[in-house]
N, C-alpha and C positions, 0 to 999 in steps of 0.2 A: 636693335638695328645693326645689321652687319654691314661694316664700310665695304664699298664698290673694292675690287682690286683692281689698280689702276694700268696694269702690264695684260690682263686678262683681255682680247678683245672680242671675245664672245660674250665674256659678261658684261663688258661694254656695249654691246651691239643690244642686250636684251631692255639696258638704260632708254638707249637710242629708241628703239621700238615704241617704248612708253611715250618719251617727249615727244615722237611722231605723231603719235594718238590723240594727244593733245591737245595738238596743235590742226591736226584734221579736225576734231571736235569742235576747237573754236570757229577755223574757217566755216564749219560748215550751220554752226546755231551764227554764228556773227551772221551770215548771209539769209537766216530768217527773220533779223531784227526789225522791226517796224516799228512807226510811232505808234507810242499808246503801251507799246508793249512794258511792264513792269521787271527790276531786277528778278525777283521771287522766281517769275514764267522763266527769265534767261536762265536761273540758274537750275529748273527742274528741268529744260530742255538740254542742257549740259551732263544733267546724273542719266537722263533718260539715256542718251547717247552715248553714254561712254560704257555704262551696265551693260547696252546692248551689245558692246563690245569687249566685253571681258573682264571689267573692271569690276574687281571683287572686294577691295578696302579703299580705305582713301589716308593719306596722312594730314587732307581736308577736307572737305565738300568744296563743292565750286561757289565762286563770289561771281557776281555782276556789282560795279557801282555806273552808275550812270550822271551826267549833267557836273555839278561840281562835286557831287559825292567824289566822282572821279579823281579829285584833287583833294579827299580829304576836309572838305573845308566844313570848319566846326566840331569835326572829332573831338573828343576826351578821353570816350570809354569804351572798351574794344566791342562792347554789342554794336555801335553804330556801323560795325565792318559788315555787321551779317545783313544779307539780302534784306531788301525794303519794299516798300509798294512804290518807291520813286519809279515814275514813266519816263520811255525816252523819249525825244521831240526831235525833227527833223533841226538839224545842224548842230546836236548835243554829240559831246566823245563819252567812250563808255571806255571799261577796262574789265575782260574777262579773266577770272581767275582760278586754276586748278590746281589738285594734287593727288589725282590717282596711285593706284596699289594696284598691278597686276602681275598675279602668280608671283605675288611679293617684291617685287620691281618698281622703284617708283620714279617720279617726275614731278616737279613742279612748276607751271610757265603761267607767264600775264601776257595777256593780248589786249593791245590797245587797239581804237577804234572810233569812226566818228560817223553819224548819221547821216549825207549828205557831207554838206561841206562847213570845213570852219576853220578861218585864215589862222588862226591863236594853235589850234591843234597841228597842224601842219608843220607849223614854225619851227614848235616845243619836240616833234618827232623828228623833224631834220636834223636838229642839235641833239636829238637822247643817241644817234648813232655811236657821236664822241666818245660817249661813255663805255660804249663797248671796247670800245680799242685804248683808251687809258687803261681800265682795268684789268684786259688784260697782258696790256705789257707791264706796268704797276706787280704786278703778281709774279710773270715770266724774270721780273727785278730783285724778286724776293724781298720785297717791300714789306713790313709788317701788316696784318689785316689791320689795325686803328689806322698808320698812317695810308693807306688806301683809303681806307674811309673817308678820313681828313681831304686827302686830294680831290677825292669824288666833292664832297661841300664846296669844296676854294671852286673848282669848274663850275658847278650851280649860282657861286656866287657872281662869278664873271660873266655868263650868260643870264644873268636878273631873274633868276627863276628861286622856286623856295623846292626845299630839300621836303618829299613828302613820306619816303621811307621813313625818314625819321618817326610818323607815325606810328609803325608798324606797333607791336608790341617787340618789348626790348629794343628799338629804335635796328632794327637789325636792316641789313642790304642784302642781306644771306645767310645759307643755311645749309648745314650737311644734309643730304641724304642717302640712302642705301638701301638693304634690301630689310623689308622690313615682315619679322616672323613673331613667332610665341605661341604661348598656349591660349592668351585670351582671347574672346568671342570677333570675328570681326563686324565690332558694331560702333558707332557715332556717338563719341560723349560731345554733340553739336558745338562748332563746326568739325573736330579734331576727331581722324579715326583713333581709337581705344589702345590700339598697340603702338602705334605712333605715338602719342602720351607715353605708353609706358616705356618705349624705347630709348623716345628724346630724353627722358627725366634720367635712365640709367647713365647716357652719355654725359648728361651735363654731371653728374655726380664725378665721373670716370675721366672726362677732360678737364675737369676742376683741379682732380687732382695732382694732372699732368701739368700744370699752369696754363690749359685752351679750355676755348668752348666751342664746342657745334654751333655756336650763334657768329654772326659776325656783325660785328658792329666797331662803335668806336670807345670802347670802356677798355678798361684794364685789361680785360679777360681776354682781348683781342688784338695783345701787344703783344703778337709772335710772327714768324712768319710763317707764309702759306701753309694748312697743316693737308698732307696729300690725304686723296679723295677725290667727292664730288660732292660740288656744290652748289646750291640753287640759287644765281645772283642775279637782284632785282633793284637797279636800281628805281626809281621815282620821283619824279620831277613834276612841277606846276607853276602854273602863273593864270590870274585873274579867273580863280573856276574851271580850269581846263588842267586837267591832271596826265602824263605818258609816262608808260614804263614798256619795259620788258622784260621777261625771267628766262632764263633758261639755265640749263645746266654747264658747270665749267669744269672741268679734268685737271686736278692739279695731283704732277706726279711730284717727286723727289727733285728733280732738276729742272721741271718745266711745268707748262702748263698751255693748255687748247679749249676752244667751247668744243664741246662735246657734235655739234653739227652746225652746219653754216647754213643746209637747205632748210631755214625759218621761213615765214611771210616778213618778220620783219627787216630782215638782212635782203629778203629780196626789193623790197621796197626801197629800200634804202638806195639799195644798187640801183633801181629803173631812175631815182630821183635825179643820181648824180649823172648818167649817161643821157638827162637829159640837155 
């Protein structure tokens, strides 16, 4: 995986492109979601869609969870992340999730979402705003990634929600990514594309050494500050079965740091909320 350079903004603009894609992708399978419909259906209607559009590896296949999979609830063991025959029902949130590879470009975002309506998801999506702008002023602070971490928890805990990232594997909020090449085949060791494996494993070897990790999280490995790049940060929050997140990509240079684009669905949402 070769890191983004962060001064470049054409190879910026090629990042952009991907997380655009998306995020069209989600709006546009979210907007065929019906009851009955199974993760498995969301998430062939996601690879169908983004194939059609250019998308050649993946550093994932896409996830649907739906009801309170959404949140997690019950996890142990990371097969329970992959797609399920769970159906959605009118007033359930779902959370869509990708990680395309285009002409070795990648993105990775979550899109939340809810069936109809549902006062609990609503709630938990007005307050996931906060998160974005702690984080990243948090970072603009040169704040270590643990103690970000940490900070993110202490806000989950004041708003009585349970930290769901934490799930994740490696308990991670985020994640490097870049452009991602090699020799090998581009095929799916499920759910993880095959260079993507072999990329992330040389970095972790390579920022180990450095004392980082491409992972972020709140361990040892993540008591430095911001390391520049780009970053996929995700936080995840729940409370009573209803699970919200959002991912998208964040630009951290040497002295600063930006999301990468502000025209999301979820930032606009956010804005028609407060305007109202």
């Amino acid at each position: 995986m070769t890191l983004a350079r962060t001064h470049d903004q054409a190879e910026l603009e090629r990042f952009r492109d991907v997380q655009r894609l998306c995020y069209q992708c989600a709006d546009e399978v979210a907007a065929t979601l019906e009851p009955g419909v199974t993760e498995r259906e969301a998430c062939r209607r996601m690879r169908r869609w983004l194939r059609a559009h250019g998308v050649d590896d993946w550093l994932h296949t896409p996830f649907a969870w739906f009801g309170d999979r959404s949140a997690f609830r019950g996890f142990k063991v990371p097969t329970q992340f992959l797609p399920s025959a769970a159906r959605l029902e009118e007033g359930m949130p779902y959370i869509l999730d990708m990680a395309p590879v285009r002409d070795g470009y990648s993105a990775d975002i979550g899109y939340g979402g809810v069936l109809g309506e549902n006062r609990i998801w609503e709630r938990l999506d007005a307050d996931l705003a906060e998160y974005r702008t702690l984080i990243l002023r948090l970072v603009r602070e040169r704040r270590t990634f643990a103690d970000i971490y940490a900070e993110v928890d202490a806000l989950i805990e004041r708003q009585g929600y349970q930290n769901r990232h934490a799930k994740y594997p490696g308990r991670v909020i985020g994640h490097q990514v870049g452009i991602i090449g090699g020799i090998l085949p581009k095929r799916v060791g499920f759910p993880f594309g095959v260079r993507f494996l072999q990329t992330i494993g040389r970095e972790l070897v390579k920022e180990r050494l450095e004392g980082r990790s491409p992972l972020w999280n709140g361990a040892a490995q993540s008591q430095h500050p911001p390391t520049p790049g780009l970053w996929a940060v995700e936080p995840h929050i729940g409370f009573r079965g209803v699970g919200v997140k959002f991912e998208e990509i964040l630009v951290v240079t040497e002295d600063d740091a930006y999301w990468l684009d502000d025209d999301l669905p979820h930032v606009h949402r956010w804005a028609r909320r407060e305007a109202q």
